[in-house]
C-alpha positions as CSV (number, residue, x, y, z in Angstrom):
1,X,9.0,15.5,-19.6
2,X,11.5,12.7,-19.0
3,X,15.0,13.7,-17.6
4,X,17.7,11.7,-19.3
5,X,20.6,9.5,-17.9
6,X,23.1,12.6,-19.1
7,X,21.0,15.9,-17.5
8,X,20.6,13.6,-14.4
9,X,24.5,13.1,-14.1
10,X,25.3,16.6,-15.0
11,X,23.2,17.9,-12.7
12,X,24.3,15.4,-10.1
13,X,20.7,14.3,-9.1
14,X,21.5,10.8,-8.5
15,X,25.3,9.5,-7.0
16,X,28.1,9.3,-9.9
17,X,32.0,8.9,-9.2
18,X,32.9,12.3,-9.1
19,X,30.9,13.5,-6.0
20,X,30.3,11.9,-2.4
21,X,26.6,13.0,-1.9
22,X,24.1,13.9,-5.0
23,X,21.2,15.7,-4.6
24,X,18.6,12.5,-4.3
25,X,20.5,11.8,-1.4
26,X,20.4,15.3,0.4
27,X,16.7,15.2,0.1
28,X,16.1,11.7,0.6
29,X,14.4,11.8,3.6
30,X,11.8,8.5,3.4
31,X,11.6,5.7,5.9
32,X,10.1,3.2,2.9
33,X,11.2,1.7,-0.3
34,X,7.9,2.9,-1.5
35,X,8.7,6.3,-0.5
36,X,12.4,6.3,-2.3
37,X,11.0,5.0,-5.6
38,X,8.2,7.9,-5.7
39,X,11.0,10.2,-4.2
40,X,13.3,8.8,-7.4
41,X,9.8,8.5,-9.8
42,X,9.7,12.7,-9.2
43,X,13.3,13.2,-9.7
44,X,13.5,11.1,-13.1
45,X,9.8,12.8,-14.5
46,X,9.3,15.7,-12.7
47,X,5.3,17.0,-12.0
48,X,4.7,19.7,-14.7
49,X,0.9,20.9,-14.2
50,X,1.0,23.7,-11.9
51,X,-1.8,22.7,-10.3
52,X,-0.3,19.1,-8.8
53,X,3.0,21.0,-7.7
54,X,1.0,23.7,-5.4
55,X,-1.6,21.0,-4.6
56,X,1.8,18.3,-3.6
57,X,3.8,21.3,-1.7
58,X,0.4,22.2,0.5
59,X,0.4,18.3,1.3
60,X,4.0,17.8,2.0
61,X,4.1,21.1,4.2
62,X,0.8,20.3,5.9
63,X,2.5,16.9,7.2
64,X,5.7,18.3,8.0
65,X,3.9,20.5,10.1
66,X,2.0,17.8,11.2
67,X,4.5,15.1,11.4
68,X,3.3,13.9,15.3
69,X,0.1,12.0,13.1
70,X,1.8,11.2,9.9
71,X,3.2,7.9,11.7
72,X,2.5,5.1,10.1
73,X,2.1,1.7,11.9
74,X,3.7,0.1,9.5
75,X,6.3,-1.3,8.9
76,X,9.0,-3.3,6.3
77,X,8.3,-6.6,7.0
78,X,4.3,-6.5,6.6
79,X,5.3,-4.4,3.3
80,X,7.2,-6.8,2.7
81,X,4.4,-9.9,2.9
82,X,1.4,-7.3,0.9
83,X,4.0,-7.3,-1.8
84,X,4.1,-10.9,-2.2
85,X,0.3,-11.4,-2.1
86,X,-0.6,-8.7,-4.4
87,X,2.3,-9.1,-7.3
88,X,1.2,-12.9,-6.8
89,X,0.5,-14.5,-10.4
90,X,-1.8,-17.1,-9.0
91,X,-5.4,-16.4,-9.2
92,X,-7.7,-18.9,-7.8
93,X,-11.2,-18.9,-8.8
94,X,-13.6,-18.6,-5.6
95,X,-17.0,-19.5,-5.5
96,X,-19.6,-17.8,-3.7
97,X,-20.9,-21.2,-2.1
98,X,-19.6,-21.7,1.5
99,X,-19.3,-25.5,1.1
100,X,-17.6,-24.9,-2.9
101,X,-15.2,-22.5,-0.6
102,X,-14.1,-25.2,1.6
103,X,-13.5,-28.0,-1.3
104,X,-11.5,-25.4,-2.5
105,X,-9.5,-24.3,0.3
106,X,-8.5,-28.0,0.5
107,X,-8.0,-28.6,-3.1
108,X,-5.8,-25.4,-3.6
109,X,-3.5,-26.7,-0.8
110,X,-2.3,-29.3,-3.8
111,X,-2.6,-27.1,-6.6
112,X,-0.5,-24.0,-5.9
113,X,2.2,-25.0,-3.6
114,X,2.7,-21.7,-2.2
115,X,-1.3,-21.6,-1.1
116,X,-0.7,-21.4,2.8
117,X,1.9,-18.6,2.3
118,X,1.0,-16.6,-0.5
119,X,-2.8,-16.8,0.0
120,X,-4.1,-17.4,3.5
121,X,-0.7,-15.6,5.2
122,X,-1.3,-13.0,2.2
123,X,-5.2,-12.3,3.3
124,X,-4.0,-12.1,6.9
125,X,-1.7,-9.8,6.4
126,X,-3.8,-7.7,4.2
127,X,-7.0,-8.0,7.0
128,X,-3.8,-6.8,9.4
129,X,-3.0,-4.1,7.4
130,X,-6.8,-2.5,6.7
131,X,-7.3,-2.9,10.9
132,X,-3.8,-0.5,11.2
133,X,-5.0,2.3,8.5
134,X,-8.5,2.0,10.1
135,X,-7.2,2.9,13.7
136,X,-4.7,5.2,11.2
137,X,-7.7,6.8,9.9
138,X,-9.7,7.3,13.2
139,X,-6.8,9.3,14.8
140,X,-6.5,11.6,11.6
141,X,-9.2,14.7,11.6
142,X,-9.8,16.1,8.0
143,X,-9.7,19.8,9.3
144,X,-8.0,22.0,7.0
145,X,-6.6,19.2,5.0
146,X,-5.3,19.8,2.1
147,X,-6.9,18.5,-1.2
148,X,-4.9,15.8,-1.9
149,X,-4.6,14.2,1.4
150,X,-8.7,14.2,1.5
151,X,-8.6,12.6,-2.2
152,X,-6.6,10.1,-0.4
153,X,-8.7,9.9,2.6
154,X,-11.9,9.6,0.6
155,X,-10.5,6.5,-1.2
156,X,-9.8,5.1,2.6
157,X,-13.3,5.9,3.5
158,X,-14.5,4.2,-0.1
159,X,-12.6,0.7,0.7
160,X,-13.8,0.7,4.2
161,X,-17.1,1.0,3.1
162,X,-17.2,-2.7,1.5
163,X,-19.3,-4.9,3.2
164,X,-16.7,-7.5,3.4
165,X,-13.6,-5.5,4.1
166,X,-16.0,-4.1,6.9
167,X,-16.7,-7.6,8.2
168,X,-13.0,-8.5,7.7
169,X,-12.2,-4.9,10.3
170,X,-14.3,-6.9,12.7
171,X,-12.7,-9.9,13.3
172,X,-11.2,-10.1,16.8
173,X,-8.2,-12.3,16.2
174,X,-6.7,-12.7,12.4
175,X,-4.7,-16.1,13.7
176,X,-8.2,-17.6,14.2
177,X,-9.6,-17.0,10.9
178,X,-10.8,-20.0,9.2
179,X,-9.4,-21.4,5.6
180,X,-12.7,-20.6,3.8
181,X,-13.2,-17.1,5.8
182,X,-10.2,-16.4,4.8
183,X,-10.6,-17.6,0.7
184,X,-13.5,-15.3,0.8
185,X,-12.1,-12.1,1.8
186,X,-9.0,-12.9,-0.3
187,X,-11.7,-13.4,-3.0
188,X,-13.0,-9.7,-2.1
189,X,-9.8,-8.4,-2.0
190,X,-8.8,-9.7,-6.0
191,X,-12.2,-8.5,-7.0
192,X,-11.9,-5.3,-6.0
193,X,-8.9,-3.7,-5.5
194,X,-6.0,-5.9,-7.3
């Protein structure tokens, strides 16, 4: 089910020029663009299975009364820089070999012109961001969660698990990471989970 631009308007859902305030807007409580599009997302094609609503509601009440650990370390800017790496259209091919890795960290430097920001600042930020929902993750406890948080816990716990992205959760200081360390974690990360 799809609400259309009319039913939206006539129900004042989202801001028109009659009103001051719609409805979006009353219950638009997020802190993310992420979290507004979903918000908007559920608004335009509401959930219908049964099912998903209770299963969303026990989530949404078990972090309201929880909100103390729902807080994120994240924030805009590092969003921001994720978004860039991972709607990137360049897709350099990585070999495994450690001395093919550095040729091409040097060649790539003349090939894609936005190498040094989209790629090695890209993995950087992406080895930042798995460190902050690691230590995220450690000070969450799964007691009494509901379903759909531990579905989304699990697939933590399943990324995590990678060797690589393991090794990457290791390093000490991201600044000092290497061009070809680098190429191959951003290698793991396309492989995997982009």
């Amino acid at each position: 089910m799809k609400i259309d631009l009319q039913t939206i308007k006539e129900l004042e859902l989202q801001k028109n020029d009659m009103h001051s305030m719609s409805i979006f807007e009353m219950m638009d409580l997020t802190s993310t663009p992420g979290g507004k599009h979903k918000l908007k997302t559920l608004f335009r094609k509401p959930l219908q299975d049964i099912n998903t609503i209770r299963e969303t509601q026990k989530a949404v009440k078990f972090m309201q009364e929880n909100i103390h650990q729902w807080e994120l370390p994240i924030d805009s800017k590092l969003t921001d820089h994720l978004d860039v790496y991972y709607f990137s259209d360049s897709n350099p091919s990585i070999g495994k070999n450690v001395f093919a890795r550095f040729i091409e960290s040097v060649s790539y430097r003349f090939i894609y012109k936005d190498f040094r920001s989209t790629f090695l600042n890209g993995t950087k930020h992406v080895i930042r961001f798995l460190k902050l929902i690691d230590k995220f993750r450690k000070q969450i406890f799964n007691d009494g969660f509901p379903e759909l948080l531990n579905g989304y816990f699990l697939k933590i716990d399943e990324i995590h698990s990678i060797l690589e992205l393991t090794q990457a959760l290791k390093v000490k200081s991201i600044t000092k990471i290497g061009n070809v360390e680098l190429l191959r974690f951003d290698k793991v990360f396309r492989d995997t989970h982009k």
